[in-house]
N, C-alpha and C positions, 0 to 999 in steps of 0.2 A: 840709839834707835835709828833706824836708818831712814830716811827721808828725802821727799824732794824740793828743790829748790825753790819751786815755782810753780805753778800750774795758770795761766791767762787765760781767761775763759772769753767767749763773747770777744773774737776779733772777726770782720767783716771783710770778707774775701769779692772781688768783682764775682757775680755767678750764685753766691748765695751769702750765709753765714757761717763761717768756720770756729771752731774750738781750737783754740793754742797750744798746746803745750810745752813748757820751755824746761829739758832735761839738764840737768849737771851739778858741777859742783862750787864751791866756792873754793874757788884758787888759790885765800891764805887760809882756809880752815886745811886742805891736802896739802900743802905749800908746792903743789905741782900745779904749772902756765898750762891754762888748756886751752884749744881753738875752738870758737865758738864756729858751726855748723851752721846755716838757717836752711829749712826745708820746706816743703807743703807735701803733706801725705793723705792718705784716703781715710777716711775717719776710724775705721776697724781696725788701724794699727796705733791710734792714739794711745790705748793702755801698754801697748807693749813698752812706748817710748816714754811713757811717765812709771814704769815700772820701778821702783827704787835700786832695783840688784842691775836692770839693763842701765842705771842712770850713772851706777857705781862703774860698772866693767866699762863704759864709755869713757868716762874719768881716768880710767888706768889706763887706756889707751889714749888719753891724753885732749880728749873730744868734750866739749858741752854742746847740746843740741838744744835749738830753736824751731819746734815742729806747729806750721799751722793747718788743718785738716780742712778739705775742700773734696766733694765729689770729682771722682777718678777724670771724666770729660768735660768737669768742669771747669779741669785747670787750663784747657790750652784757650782759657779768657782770660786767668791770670797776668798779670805784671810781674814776672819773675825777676824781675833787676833786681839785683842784690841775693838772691838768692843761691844756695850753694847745689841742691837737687830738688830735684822733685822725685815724689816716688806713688805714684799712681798704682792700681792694683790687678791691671795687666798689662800685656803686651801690645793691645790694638792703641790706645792712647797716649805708651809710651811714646811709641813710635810716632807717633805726629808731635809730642812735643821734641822730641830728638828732632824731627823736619825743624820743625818752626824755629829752632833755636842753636841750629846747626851742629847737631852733637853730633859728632862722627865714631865709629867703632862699635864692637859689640856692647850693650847694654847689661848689666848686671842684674842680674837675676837670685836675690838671695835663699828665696823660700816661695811659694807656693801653698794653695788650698782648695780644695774644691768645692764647688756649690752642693748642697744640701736642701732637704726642704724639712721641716720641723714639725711638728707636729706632736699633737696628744693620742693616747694610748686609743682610745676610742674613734678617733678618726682614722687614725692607722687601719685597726680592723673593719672598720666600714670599707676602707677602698679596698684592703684586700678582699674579702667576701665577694665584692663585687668588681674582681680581678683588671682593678685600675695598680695593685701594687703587691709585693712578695708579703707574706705575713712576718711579722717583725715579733720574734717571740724573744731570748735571749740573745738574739744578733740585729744590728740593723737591717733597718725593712730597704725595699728595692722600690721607687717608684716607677713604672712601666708608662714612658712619658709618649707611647704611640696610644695606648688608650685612655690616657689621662686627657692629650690633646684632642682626640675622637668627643669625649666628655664633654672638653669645652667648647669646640665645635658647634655639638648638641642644645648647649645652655644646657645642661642637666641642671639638677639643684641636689641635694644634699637628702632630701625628702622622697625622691627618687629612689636611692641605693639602698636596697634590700638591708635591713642592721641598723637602721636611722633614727629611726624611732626611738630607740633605746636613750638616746644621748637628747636632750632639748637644747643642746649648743650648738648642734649642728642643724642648721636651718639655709634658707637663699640657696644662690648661685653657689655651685662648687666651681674653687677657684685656690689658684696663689698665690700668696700677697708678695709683691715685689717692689724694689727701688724705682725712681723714675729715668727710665732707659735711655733721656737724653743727657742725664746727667750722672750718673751711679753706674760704676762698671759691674756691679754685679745683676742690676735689669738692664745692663744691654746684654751680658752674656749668659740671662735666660733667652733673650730673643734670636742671641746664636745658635742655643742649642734649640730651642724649638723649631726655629724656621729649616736647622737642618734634619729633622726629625721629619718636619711637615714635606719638604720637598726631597720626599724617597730618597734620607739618607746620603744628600748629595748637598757640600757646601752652595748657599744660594751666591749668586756669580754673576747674572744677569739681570735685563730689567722686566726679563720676561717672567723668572724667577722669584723677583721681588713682587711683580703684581700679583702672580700666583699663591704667595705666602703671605704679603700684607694684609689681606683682611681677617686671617685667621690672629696674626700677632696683635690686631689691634682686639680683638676679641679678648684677648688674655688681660689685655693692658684696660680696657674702658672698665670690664665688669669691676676693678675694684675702687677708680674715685679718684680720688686725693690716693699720692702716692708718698711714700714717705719719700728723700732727698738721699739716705744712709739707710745701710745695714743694721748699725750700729742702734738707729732708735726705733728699726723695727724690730730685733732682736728683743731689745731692753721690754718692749710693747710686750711681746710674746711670750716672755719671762714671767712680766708681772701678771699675764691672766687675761690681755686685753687683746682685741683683735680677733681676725681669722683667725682658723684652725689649722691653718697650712702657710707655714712662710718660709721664702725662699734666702737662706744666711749661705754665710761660708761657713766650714767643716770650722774654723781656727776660730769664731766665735763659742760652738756647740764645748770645742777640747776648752780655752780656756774657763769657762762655765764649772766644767767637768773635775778644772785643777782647785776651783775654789769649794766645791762643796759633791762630795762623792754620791751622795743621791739626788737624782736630778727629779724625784718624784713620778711622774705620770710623761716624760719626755720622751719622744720617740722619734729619730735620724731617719729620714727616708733617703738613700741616697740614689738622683734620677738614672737610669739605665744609659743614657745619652745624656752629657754632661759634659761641662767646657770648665778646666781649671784656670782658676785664678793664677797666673804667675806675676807675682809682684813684682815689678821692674823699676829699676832704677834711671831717671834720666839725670846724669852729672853734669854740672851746671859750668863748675868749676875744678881745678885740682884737688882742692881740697873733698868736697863732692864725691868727686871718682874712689881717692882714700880710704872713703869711710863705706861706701856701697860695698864696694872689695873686703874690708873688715867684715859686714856684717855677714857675708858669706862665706869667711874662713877662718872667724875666729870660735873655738871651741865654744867657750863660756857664753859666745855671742847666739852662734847657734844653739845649744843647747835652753840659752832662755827663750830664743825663738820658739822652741817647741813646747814651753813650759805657756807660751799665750796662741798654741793652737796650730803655728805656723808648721810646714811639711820641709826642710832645710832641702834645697836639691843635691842628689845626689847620693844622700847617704839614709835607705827607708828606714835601714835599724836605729837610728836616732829617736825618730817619732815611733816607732815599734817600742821600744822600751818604756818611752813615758808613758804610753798609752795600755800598759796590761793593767789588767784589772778594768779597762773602760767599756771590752768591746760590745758591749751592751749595746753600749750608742755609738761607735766609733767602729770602721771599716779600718783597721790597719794599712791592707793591702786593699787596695784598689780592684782587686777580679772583676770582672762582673761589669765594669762600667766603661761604656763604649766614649771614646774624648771627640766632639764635633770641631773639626775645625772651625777658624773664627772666619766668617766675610773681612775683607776687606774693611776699612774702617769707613771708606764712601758709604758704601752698602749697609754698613751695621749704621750709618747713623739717619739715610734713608729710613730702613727699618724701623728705626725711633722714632723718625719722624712722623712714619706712618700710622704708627702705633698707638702716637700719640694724639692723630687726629690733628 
């Protein structure tokens, strides 16, 4: 039976609290020497790296991995000494810990995902009816995020939009549930693509820009509270039944969902019309680091399970096109339709959060 070595749960990262995971093998059970890896990754790729088949093909390439998870701009508070990479889940945070830690060279880049907002079948037709979004009948729905923002803008509430009534879970402010954007690269790369949305389709760049668009972001960000720290538990939230009606995941949570159980019930993919993809980026710490980043983007087996927990491998769309027929219900293959906001500046996007956050 195939199995994993390890799983450490509850290790405490400066910044918050991190889940562990510790991948591989026992080195007299394969009688193959393998090098042990240590990492900190973004918690939404914890399962791919406790997967037993990705713990296996790491072992045949000779790796045992040491993974502890930490919100994406949580890490550049980290103590990385001793560490082999970090792999944060874009490019705006890579890049500052590559600064701070002076990594020089292009950054690997293995896979990629784009933001999604989730939702149940009943809310879906509420926003479209009341043309905040495409109608999501046998394909995924389109969130139209210049009237969605216009909405929140408004304070609309849910009681408001024509079709409401119908549903008693839908009640309060209509809203998105998202990460918290100082710390979680997926709420600050709703605040990218909103704010480039908000300020006529034009990355915000200035400080004239940012006072212009600050109070609408912190609008997005106050209506909903406490914010979760991960994707990963507000996902799990949204799974079990609890929460808003709208939350904001990566595509590569909805697909791995998708691999473990083919009817996702009442679940409906809105994917935003202006939207910032996730590219997971590698910052290599070390040789050995650099090794293994370049593996995970060019080994078959490697990719291929990459798509199997959700991920978009670059370069090659018929990868995730294959795994994914039979899904497109909930799942966009091809990307059409969705416009990519470029990101601010990392000054700027954490201004932004900062604003946001009050």
């Amino acid at each position: 039976m195939r199995r994993i070595v390890g799983i450490v749960l509850a290790v405490l990262l400066l910044g918050g609290a991190a889940a562990a995971v510790v991948a591989g093998r026992d080195s007299e059970e394969t009688g193959t020497a393998t090098k042990t890896v240590r990492m900190v990754i973004g918690s939404e790729k914890a399962a791919s790296f406790a997967d037993p088949d990705v713990v296996e093909a790491l072992a045949a390439q000779g790796y045992t991995i040491e993974a502890e998870t930490s919100g994406s701009w949580a890490m550049e508070g980290l103590d990385l000494d001793g560490y082999d990479l970090a792999f944060p889940s874009s490019r705006a945070p890579a890049a500052e810990l590559a600064q701070k830690h002076g990594v020089r060279g292009i950054l690997p880049r293995p896979f990629y995902s784009p933001l999604v907002v989730v939702s149940r079948r009943g809310a879906a037709e509420v926003l479209a009816a009341n043309g905040l979004a495409t109608p999501a009948g046998r394909t995924p729905g389109t969130l139209k995020m210049d009237a969605y923002l216009d909405a929140a803008r408004r304070e609309r509430t849910w009681q408001q939009l024509k079709g409401s009534e119908r549903y008693g879970e839908l009640t309060g402010t209509l809203f998105i549930s998202s990460t918290d954007p100082q710390t979680s690269n997926s709420g600050a790369l709703y605040l990218a693509a909103a704010s480039y949305v908000a300020n006529g389709g034009k990355v915000v760049a200035s400080n004239a820009e940012v006072e212009r668009t600050a109070p609408l972001m912190r609008t997005l960000v106050s209506v909903q509270g406490a914010q979760q720290s991960s994707t990963d538990a507000a996902f799990r939230d949204f799974v079990s039944g609890a929460g808003n009606p709208l939350v904001l995941v990566y595509e590569s949570q909805v697909a791995a969902l998708l691999d473990e159980q083919q009817n996702a019930d009442d679940l409906v993919v809105l994917y935003p019309d202006t939207t910032v993809n996730s590219d997971h980026t590698v910052v290599p710490l070390t040789d050995d680091g650099r090794k293994l980043a370049e593996l995970l983007g060019s080994d078959p087996t490697l990719r291929k399970l990459a798509v199997r927990h959700g991920f978009r491998p670059q370069g090659a769309i018929t990868e995730f096109t294959a795994a994914t027929v039979g899904r497109t219900a909930y799942l966009k293959q091809q990307l059409t339709g969705v416009r990519q906001a470029p990101v601010p500046t990392s000054a700027v996007l954490r201004e932004l959060a900062r604003r946001a956050r009050g």
